[in-house]
C-alpha positions in Angstrom: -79.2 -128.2 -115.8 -75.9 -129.9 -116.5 -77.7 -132.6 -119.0 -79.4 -129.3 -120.9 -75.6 -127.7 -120.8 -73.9 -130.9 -122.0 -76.4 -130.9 -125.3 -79.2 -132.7 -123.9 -82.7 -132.0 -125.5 -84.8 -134.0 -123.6 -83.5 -132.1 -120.6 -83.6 -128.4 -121.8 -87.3 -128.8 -122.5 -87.8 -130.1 -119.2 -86.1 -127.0 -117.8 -87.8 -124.3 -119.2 -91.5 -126.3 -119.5 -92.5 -124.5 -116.3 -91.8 -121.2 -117.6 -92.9 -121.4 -121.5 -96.7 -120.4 -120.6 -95.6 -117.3 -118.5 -93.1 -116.4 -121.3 -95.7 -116.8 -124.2 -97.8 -114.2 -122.3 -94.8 -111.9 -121.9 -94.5 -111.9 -125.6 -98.0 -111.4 -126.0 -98.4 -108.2 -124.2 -94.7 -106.9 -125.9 -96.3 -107.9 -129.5 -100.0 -107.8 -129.7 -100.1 -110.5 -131.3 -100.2 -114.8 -130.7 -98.7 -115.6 -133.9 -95.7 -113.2 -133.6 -95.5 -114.5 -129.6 -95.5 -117.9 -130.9 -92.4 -116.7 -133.2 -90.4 -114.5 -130.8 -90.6 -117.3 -127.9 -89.7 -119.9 -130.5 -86.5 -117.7 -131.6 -85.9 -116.9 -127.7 -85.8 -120.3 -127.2 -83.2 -121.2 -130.0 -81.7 -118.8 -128.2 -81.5 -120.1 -124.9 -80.6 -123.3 -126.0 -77.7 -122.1 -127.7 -76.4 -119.5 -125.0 -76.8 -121.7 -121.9 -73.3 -123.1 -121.9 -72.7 -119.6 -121.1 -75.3 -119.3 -118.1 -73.2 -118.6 -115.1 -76.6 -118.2 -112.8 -75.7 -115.4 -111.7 -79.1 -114.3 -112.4 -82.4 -116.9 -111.8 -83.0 -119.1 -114.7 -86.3 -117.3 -114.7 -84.8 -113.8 -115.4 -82.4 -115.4 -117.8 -85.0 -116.5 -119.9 -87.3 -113.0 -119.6 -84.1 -111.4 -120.4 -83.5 -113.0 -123.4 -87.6 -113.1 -124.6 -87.5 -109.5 -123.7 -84.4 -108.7 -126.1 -86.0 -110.8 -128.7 -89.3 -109.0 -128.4 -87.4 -105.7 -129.1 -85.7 -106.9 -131.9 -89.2 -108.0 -134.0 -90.6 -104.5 -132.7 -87.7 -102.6 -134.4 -88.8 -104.4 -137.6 -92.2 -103.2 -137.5 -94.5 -100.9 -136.8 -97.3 -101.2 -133.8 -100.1 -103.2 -133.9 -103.6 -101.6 -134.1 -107.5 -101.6 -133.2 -110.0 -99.7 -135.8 -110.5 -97.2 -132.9 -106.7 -96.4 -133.4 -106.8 -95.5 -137.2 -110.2 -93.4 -137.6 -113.3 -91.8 -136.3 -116.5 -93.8 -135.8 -118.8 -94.5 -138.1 -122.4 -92.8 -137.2 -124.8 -95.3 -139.9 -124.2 -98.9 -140.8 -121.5 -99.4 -143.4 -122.2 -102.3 -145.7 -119.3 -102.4 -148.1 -117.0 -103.1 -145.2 -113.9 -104.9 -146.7 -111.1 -106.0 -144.5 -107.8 -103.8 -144.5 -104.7 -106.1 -145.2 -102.3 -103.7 -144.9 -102.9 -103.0 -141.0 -100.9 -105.4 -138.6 -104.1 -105.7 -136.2 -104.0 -106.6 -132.7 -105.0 -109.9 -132.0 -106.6 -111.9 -128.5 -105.2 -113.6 -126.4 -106.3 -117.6 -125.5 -105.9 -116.8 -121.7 -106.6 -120.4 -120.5 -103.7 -121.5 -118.2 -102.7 -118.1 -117.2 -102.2 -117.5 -113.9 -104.6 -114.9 -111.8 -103.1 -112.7 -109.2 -99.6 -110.8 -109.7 -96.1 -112.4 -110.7 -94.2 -111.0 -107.8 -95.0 -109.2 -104.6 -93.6 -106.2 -106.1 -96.2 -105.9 -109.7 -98.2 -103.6 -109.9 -100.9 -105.5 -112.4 -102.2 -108.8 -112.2 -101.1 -111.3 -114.6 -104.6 -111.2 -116.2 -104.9 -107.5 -116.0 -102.2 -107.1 -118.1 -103.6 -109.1 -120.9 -106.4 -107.0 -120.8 -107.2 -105.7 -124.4 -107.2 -101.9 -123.2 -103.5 -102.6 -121.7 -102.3 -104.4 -124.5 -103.7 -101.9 -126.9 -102.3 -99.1 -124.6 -99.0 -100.9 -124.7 -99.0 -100.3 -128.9 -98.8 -97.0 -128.4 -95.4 -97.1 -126.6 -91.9 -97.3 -128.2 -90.3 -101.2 -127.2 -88.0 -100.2 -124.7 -91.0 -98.0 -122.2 -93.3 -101.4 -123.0 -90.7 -103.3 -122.0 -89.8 -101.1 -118.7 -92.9 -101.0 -118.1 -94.3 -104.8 -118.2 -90.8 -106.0 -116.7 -91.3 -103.8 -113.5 -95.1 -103.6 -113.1 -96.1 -107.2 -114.4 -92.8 -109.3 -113.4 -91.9 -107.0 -110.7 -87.9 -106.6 -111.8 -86.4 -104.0 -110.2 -84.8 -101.0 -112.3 -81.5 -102.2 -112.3 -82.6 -105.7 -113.1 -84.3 -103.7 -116.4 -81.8 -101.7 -116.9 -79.0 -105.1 -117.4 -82.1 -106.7 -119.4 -81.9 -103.5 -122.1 -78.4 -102.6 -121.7 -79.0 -99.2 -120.4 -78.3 -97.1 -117.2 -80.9 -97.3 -114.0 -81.8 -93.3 -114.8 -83.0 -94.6 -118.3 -85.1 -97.3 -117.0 -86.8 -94.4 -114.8 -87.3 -91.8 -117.7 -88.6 -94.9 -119.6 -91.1 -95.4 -116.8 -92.6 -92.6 -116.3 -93.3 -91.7 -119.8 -95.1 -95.7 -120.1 -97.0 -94.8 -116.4 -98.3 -91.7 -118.1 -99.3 -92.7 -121.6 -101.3 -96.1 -120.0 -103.1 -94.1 -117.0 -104.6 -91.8 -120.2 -106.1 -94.9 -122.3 -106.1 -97.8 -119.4 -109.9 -97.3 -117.6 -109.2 -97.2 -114.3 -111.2 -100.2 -113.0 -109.7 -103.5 -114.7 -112.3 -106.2 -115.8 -110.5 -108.5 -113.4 -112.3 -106.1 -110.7 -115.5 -105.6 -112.9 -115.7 -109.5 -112.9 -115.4 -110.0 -109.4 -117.7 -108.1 -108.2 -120.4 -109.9 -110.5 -121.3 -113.2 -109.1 -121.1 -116.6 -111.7 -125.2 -116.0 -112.3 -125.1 -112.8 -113.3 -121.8 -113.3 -115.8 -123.6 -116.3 -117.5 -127.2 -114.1 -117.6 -125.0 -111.5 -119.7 -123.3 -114.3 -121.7 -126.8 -115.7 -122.4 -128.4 -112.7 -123.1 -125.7 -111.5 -125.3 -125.8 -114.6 -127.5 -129.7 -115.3 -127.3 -130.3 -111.9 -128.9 -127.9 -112.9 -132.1 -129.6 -116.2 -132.4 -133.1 -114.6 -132.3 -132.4 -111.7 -134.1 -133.5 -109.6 -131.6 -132.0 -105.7 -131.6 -134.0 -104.7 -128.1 -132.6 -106.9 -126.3 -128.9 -106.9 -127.7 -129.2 -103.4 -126.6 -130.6 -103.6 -123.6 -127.6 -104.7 -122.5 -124.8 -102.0 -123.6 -124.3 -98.8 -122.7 -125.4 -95.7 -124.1 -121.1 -95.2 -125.0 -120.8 -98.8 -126.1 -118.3 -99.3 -128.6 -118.1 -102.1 -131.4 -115.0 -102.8 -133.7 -114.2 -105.9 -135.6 -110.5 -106.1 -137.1 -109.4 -106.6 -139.5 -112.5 -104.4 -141.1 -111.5 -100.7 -139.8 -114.8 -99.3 -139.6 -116.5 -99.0 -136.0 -119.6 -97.4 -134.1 -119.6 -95.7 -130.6 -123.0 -94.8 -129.2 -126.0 -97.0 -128.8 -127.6 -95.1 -131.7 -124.9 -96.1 -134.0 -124.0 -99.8 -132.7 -127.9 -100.2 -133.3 -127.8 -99.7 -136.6 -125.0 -101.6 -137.3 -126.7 -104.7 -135.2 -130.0 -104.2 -137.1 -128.3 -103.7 -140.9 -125.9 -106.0 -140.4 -125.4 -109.3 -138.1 -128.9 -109.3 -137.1 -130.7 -109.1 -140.6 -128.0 -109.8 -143.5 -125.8 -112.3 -142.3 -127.4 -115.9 -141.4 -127.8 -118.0 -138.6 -126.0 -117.5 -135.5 -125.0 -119.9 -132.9 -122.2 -119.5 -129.7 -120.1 -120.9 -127.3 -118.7 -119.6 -124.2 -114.9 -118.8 -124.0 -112.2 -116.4 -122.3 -109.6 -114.4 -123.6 -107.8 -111.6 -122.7 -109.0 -112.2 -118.9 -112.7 -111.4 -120.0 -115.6 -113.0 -121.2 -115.7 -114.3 -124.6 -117.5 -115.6 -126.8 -116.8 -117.7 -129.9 -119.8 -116.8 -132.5 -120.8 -119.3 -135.4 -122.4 -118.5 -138.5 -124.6 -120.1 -140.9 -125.1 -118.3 -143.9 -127.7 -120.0 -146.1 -130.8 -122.1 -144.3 -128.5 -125.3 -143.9 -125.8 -126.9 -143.2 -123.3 -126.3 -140.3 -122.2 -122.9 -138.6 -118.8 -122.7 -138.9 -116.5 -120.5 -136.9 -116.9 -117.0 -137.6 -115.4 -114.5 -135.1 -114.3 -114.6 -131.1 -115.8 -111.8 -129.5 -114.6 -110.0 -126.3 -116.5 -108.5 -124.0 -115.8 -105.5 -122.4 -118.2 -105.1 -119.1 -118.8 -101.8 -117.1 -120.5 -102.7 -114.1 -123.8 -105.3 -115.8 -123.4 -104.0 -119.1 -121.6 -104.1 -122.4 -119.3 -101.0 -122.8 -117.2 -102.6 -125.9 -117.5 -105.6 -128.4 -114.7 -106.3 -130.1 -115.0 -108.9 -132.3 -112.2 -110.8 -134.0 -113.0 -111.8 -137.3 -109.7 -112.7 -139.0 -109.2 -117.0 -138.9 -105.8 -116.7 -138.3 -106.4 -114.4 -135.3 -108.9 -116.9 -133.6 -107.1 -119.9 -134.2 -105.2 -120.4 -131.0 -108.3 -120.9 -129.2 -108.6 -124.3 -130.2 -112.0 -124.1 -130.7 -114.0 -126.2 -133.4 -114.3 -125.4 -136.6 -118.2 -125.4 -137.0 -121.0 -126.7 -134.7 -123.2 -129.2 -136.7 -126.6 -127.9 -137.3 -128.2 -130.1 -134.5 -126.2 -127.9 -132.2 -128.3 -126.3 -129.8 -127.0 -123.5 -127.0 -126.4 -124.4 -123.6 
């Protein structure tokens, strides 16, 4: 600490290295977004660096640091408007839409590389589990709140601060914080299912997650609609930002499967992946008859018990590109 307050570098890095992968997540779930998490904890960091002379510790270094990612958070918020799933903007679509172009003027949500984060809660006092809360109906749930209930909320029931600890972090009175609260408690009990897919995946042993995983991505690669859908339920739900069309019911979604990915688009091949705290999977296509599948989309699994309630599938490079995943699979590539 006195090296990083005396100018050193080397030694500020050191100090907040243990904390940068909780922080990234923090920013995450306040943005919706990697790329504007990578920003924000970039800026908070510049930050940091240059307020520390001024760190009395009178506070952790910990809650230092969330307070200032926090602030920063609510300053890129105020600049823009919430980010958004095609469920947010529209009704379904009943029939397979073919001229399905991407919106660019939405700021979609993005997923979330989840490898490294930490299971279980931050502090005895969260509510959610750290993976919980990167859970894509919390995050998307979060959207729909103005940046300072997000923040009350994720500070108290993710990081376990206390009110008054919030309250210092967004410059307003403990009877704020508490308004701000329950208005956030509401809003994500209405849109937030009430069993989390940290409990769904639990309760599924490792053999019946990979016979889903395999089934999932056997039924792409053989073009096979009866048994894609053999594996969703009847309310399944399948959206693909940045392209704002998408299908509930197992009457729509197959159409979609058989019009679309399963007869128009190519070859399909898959790797396993997480994000968000749920199963993933990174799909590769191949459009012509050869030549490599390249990186086409990371889609996330939502599971209701052994079954598929949502897809969503993120098509957008950009969005998948923190996963660190390779480009395309050579066309010897065969699935595990």
């Amino acid at each position: 600490m006195a090296r990083a307050r005396a100018g050193d570098d080397a030694a500020f890095t050191a100090l907040v290295a243990p904390l940068r992968r909780e922080l990234h997540a923090h920013c995450y779930r306040m943005l919706g977004s990697t790329h504007d998490a990578d920003d924000a904890l970039q800026e908070a960091m510049l930050r940091a660096w240059r307020g520390l002379p001024r760190f009395e510790g009178r506070s952790s270094l910990r809650s230092w640091l969330y307070t200032i990612a926090t602030r920063t958070c609510l300053d890129v918020i105020a600049g823009r408007g919430r980010r958004a799933l095609p469920v947010d903007l529209g009704p379904a679509s009943e029939h397979a839409v073919l001229d399905n172009a991407p919106a660019g003027d939405v700021a979609w949500l993005g997923p979330y590389p989840d490898a490294g984060l930490a299971g279980g809660p931050a502090a005895p006092e969260a509510r959610f589990e750290q993976r919980e809360a990167v859970e894509l109906a919390f995050v998307a749930a979060l959207q729909h709140l103005p940046g300072n209930q997000r923040a009350a909320l994720l500070l108290v029931e993710v990081l376990g601060f206390t009110a008054a600890e919030v309250a210092a972090v967004m410059r307003t009175s403990v009877a704020s914080v508490h308004s701000a609260l329950a208005r956030a408690r509401r809003l994500v009990a209405d849109r937030v299912p009430a069993i989390s897919q940290q409990r769904t995946l639990r309760a599924l042993d490792d053999a019946r997650l990979r016979a889903i995983v395999t089934g999932y991505t056997t039924a792409f690669e053989n073009g096979d609609a009866e048994a894609l859908v053999a594996l969703l339920t009847e309310d399944v739900t399948w959206s693909m930002p940045p392209i704002p069309h998408w299908y509930r019911g197992i009457a729509a979604v197959t159409d979609f499967a058989r019009e679309v990915p399963l007869a128009r688009c190519g070859s399909w091949r898959h790797l396993p992946t997480s994000a968000n705290g749920q199963v993933a999977v990174a799909s590769y296509l191949r459009p012509g008859a050869v030549g490599p599948h390249d990186l086409w989309s990371v889609d996330v699994l939502t599971l209701r018990g052994e079954r598929i309630a949502e897809i969503t599938s993120f098509l957008d490079p950009a969005q998948v590109a923190a996963f660190g995943l390779p480009a395309s699979l050579p066309a010897a590539h065969q699935r595990p």
